[in-house]
BANU-116195 format. One record per residue (C-alpha): residue number from 1; x, y, z. Coordinates in nm, 2 decimals, padded with zeros to 4 digits, always signed. Example, Ala and Ser with C-alpha at 12.3 -4.5 7.8 and 13.67 -1.06 7.14 Angstrom:
1, +01.23, -00.45, +00.78
2, +01.37, -00.11, +00.71
***
This chain:
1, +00.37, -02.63, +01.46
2, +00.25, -02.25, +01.44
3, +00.61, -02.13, +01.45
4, +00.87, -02.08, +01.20
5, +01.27, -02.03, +01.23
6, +01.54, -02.06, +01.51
7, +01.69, -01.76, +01.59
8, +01.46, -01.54, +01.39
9, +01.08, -01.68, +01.43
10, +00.78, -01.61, +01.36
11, +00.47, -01.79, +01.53
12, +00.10, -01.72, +01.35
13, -00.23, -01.71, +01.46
14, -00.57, -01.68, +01.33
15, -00.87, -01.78, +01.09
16, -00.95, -01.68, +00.75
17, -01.33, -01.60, +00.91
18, -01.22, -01.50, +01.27
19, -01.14, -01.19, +01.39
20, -00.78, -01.14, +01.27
21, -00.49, -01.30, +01.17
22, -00.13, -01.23, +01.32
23, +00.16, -01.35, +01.49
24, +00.49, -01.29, +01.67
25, +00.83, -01.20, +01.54
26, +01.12, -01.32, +01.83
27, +01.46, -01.29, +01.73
28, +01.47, -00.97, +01.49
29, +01.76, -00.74, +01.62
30, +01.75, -00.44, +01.80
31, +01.77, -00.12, +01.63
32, +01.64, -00.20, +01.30
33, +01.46, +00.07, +01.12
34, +01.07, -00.02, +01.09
35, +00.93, +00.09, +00.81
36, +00.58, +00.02, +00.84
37, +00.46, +00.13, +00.50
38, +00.69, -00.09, +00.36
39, +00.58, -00.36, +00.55
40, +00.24, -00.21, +00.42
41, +00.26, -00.23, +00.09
42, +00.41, -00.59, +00.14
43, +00.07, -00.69, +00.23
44, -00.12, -00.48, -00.08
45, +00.08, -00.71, -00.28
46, -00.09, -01.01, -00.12
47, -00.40, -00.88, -00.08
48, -00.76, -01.02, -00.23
49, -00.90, -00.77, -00.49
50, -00.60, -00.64, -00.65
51, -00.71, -00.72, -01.00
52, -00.98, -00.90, -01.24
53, -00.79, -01.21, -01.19
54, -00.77, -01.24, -00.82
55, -01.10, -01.32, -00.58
56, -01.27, -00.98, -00.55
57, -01.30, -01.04, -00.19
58, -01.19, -00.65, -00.05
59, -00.96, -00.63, +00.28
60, -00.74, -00.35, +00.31
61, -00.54, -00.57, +00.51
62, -00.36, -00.33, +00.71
63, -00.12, -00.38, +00.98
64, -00.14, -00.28, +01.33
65, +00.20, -00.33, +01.53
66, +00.15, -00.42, +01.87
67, +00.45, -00.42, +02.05
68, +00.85, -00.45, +01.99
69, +00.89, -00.10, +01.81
70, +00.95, +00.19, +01.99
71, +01.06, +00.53, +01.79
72, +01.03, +00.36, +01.46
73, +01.32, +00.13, +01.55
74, +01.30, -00.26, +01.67
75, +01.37, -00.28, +02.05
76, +01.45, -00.66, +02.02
77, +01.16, -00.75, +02.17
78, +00.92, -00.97, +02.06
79, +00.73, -00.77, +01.77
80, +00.34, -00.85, +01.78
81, +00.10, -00.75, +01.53
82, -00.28, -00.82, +01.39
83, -00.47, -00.78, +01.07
84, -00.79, -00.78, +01.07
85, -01.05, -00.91, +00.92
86, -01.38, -00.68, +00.75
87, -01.49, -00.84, +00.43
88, -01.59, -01.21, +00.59
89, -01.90, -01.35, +00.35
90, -01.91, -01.63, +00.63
91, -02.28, -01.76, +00.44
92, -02.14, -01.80, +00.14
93, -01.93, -02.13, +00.32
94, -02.28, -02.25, +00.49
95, -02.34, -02.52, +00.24
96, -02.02, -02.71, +00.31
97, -02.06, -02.73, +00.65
98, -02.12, -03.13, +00.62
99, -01.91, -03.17, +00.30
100, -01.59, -03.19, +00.24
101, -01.46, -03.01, -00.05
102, -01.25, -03.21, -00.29
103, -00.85, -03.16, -00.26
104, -00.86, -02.88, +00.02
105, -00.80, -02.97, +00.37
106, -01.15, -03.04, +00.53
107, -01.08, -03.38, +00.54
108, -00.77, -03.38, +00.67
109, -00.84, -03.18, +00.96
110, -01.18, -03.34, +01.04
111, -00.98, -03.66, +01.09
112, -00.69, -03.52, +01.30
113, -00.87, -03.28, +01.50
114, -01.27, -03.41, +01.51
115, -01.36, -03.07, +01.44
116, -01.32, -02.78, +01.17
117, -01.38, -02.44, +01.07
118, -01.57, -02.44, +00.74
119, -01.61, -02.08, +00.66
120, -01.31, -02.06, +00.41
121, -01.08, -02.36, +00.53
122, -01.03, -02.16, +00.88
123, -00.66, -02.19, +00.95
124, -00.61, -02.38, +00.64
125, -00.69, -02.09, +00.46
126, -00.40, -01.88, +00.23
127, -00.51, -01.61, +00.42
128, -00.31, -01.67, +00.71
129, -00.02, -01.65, +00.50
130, -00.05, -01.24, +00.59
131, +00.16, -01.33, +00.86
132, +00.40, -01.49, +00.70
133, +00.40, -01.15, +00.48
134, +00.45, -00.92, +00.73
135, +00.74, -01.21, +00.90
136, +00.94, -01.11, +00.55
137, +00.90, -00.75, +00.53
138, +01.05, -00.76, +00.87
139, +01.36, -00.95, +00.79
140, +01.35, -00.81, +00.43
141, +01.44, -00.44, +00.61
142, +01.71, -00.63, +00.81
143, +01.88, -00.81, +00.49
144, +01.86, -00.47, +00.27
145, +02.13, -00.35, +00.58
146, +02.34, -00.66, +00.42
147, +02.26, -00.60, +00.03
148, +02.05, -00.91, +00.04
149, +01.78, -00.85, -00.25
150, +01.52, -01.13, -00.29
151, +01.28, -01.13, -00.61
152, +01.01, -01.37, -00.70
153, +00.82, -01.36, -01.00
154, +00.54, -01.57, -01.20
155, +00.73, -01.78, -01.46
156, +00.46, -02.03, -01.60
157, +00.09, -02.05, -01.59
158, -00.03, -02.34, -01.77
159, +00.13, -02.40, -02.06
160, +00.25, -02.08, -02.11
161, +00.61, -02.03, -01.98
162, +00.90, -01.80, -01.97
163, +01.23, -01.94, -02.19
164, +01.45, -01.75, -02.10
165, +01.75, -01.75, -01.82
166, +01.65, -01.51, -01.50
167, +01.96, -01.27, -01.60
168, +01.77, -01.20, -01.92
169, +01.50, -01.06, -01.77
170, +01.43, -00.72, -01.60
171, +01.31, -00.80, -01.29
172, +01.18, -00.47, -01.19
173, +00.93, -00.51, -01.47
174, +00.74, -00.75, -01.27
175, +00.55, -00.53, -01.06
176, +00.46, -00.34, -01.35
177, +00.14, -00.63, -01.46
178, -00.15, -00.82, -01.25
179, +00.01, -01.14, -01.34
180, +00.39, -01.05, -01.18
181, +00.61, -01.14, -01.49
182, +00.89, -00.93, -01.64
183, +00.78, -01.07, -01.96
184, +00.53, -00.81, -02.05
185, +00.43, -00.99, -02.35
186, +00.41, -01.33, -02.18
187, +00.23, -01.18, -01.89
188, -00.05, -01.07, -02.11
189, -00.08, -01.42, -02.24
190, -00.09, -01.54, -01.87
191, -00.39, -01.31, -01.76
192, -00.59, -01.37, -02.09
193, -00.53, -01.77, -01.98
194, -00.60, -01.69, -01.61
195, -00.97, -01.44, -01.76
196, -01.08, -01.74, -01.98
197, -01.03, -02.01, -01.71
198, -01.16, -01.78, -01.46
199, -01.51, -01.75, -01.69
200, -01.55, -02.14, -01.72
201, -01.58, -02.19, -01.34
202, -01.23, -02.32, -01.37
203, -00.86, -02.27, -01.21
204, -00.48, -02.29, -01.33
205, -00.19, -02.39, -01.16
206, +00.20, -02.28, -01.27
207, +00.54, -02.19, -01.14
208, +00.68, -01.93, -00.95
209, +01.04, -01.85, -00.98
210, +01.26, -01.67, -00.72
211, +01.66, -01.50, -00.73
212, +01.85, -01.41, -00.40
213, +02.09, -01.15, -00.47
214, +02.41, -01.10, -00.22
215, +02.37, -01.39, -00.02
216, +02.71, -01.44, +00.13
217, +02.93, -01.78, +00.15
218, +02.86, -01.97, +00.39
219, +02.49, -02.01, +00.50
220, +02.32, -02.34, +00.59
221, +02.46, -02.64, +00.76
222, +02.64, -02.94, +00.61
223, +02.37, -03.22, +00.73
224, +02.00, -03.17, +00.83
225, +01.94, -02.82, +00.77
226, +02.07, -02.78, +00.44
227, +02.03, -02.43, +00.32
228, +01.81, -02.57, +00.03
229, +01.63, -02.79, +00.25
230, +01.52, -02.54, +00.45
231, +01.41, -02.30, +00.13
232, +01.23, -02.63, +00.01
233, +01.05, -02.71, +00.39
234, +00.98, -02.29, +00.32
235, +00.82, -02.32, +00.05
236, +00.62, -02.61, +00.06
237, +00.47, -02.48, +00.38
238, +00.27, -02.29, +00.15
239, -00.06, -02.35, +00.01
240, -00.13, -02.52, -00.31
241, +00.26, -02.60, -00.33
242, +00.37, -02.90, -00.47
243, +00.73, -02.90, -00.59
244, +01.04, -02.76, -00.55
245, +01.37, -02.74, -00.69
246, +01.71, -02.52, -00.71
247, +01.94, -02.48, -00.97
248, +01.92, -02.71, -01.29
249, +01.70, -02.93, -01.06
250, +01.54, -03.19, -01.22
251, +01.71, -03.10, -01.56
252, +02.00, -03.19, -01.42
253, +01.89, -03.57, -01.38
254, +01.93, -03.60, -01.78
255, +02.30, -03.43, -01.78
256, +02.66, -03.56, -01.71
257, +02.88, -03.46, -01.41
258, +03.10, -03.24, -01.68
259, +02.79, -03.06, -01.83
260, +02.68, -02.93, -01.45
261, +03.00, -02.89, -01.26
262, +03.05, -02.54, -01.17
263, +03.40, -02.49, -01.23
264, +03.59, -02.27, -00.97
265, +03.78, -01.95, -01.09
266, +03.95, -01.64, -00.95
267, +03.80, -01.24, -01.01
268, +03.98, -00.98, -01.02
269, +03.96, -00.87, -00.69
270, +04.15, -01.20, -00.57
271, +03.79, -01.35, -00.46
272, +03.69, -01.71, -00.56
273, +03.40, -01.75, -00.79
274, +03.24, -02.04, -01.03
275, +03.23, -01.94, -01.39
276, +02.83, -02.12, -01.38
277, +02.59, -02.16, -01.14
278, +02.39, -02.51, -01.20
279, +02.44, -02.58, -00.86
280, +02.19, -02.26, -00.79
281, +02.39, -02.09, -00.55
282, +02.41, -02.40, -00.25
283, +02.69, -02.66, -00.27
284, +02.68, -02.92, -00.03
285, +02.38, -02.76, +00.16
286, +02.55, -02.44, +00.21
287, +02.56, -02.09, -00.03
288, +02.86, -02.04, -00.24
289, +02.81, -01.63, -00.28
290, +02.63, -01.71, -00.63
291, +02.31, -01.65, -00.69
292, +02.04, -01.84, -00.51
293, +01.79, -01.94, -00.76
294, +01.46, -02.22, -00.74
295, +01.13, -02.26, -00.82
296, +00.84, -02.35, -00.70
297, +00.56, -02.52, -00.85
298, +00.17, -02.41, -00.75
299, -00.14, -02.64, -00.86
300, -00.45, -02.53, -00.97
301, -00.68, -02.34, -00.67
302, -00.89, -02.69, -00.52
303, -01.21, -02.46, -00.53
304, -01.38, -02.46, -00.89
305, -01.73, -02.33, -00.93
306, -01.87, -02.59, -01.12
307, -02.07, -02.92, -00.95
308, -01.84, -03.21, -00.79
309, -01.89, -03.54, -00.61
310, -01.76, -03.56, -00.27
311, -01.91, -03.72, +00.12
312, -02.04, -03.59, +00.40
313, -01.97, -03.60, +00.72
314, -02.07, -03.96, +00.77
315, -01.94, -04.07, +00.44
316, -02.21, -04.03, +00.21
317, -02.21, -03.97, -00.15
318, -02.34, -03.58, -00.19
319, -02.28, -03.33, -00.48
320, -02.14, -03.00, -00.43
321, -02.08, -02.65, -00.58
322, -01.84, -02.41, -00.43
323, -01.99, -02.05, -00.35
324, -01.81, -01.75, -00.26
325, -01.49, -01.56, -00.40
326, -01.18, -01.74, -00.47
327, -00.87, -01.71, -00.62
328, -00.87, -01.88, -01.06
329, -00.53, -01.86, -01.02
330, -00.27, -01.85, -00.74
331, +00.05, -01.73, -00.84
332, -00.01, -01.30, -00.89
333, -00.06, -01.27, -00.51
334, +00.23, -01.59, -00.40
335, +00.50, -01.42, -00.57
336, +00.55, -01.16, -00.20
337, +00.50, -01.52, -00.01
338, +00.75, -01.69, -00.21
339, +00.95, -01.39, -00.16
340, +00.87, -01.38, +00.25
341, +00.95, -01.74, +00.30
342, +01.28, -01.67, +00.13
343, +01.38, -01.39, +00.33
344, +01.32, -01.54, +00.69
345, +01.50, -01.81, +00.59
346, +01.81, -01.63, +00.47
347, +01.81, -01.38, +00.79
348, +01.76, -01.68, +01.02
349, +02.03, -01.89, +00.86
350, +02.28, -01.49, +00.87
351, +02.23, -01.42, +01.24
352, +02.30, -01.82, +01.29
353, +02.63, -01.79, +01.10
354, +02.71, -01.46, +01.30
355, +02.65, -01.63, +01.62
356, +02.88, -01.90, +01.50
357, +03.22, -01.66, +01.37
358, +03.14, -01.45, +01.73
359, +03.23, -01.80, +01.92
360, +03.53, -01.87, +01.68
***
């Protein structure tokens, strides 16, 4: 499966070492303002190179829209676009060619496909996830029309972890450091964590968190496609995730039914409201008009300079030691992925529930 979403979907193509990257946006409506440098500078935030503790591979990473945008505005036609690849160190993969590297996908692929790409995992590679970038700028610009915000931010590395509730933070501050916390004093923690593992040959995992603001009642569907289990099948789509959870999530496995109901009250304005939100904004797989909050959980980067054991191709013992430029930790440039995963899944899950109150 190389495509993502129902109404709104994005299908991806490309290899870390090939030519480009890109994909295909179908579904995005017509006469949407296209701001290309915003859907620019959604990609400097996920490019390689940004800081001392991010691989120092250099790609500028820019965008070329192909078709589906006419006069700066969507025509509602698919909307194709590349990236292209100019800073490929292809040799420094060459010793892996008959290995498989431990914890990373060679394996996995050998055995479904007989074949794979070794210079930088090919299409297992989290540089394909540029697509998935520019797939969220795109319905980022739509969901702005609709005061949908979306904000991701890093919220642990290691052991070191925010403490606080999201509403405590400034979440404009997180652009404002390498590591992408509004905790500026946490963040410098974080990057002197990420520098020192970085210098041992080493990598970190940690925990990204991420806030959708505006999302309107009434998005999801009550069985299969739970809202949350579609933000959860988002988000673990991406590489090096391995958990998710919304709301008090697992925290809430320890608590009693009358310490995490969210208790329904009247505003002001006449509108129904909770006065909490464990639930995380989602109730019974679809949004309640709170907040949508989760997190996701990101495991150290599998490559590590230092010496491991692994196989070859035929299954034999061999000892290898990774080469190239890679990432010590992940989470600085997955905080615009979170944040693009989020947003196609919110605008696909909108234009489904306008479709459905049009047929009503």
């Amino acid at each position: 499966m190389n495509s993502f979403g129902q109404i709104f979907r994005l299908t991806t193509f490309g290899e870390s070492h090939g030519e480009a990257v890109g994909g295909v946006v179908d579904g995005l409506p017509a006469g949407i303002d296209i701001d290309v440098d915003f859907i620019q500078q959604e990609l400097n935030r996920r490019r390689p190179g940004q800081s001392k503790i991010t691989t120092s591979r250099q790609e500028a990473d820019k965008i070329e829209i192909l078709s589906g945008v006419f006069e700066g505005k969507s025509t509602g036609c698919p909307i194709g676009f590349i990236v292209r690849n100019t800073n490929q160190h292809s040799q420094d993969y060459e010793n892996m060619r008959c290995v498989f590297r431990p914890s990373h996908a060679d394996y996995t692929y050998f055995q479904k496909y007989g074949i794979r790409d070794h210079r930088g995992g090919g299409r297992s590679s989290a540089r394909i996830t540029i697509s998935r970038c520019v797939g969220g700028a795109l319905a980022k610009l739509v969901l702005r029309q609709y005061g949908i915000s979306i904000q991701a931010y890093t919220s642990q590395v290691g052991d070191i972890a925010l403490d606080k509730d999201y509403k405590l933070y400034n979440l404009d501050n997180t652009e404002t450091n390498a590591v992408r916390c509004p905790d500026a004093e946490k963040a410098a923690q974080m990057e002197e964590l990420i520098t020192k593992v970085k210098a041992e040959g080493d990598t970190i995992g940690g925990v990204i968190t991420c806030v959708i603001k505006g999302c309107p009642a009434g998005l999801g569907e009550p069985e299969f496609d739970k809202l949350h289990a579609q933000l959860g099948s988002a988000m673990l789509g991406i590489n090096a995730v391995k958990g998710f959870e919304y709301g008090d999530g697992f925290d809430s496995a320890s608590m009693r039914g009358s310490q995490v109901n969210d208790v329904f009250m009247r505003n002001d304005d006449g509108s129904t409201t909770t006065a909490t939100n464990h639930s995380g904004g989602i109730q019974g797989g679809i949004s309640n008009g709170q907040d949508i909050y989760f997190r996701v959980a990101f495991k150290p980067v599998a490559t590590i300079l230092t010496e491991q054991d692994t196989v070859d191709l035929e299954g034999n013992p061999a000892r290898f030691t990774a080469r190239g430029r890679h990432d010590p930790c992940v989470l600085p440039r997955a905080v615009p992925v979170v944040e693009a995963m989020a947003a196609m899944v919110i605008l696909d899950n909108l234009l489904l529930y306008f479709a459905a109150k049009s047929r009503n």
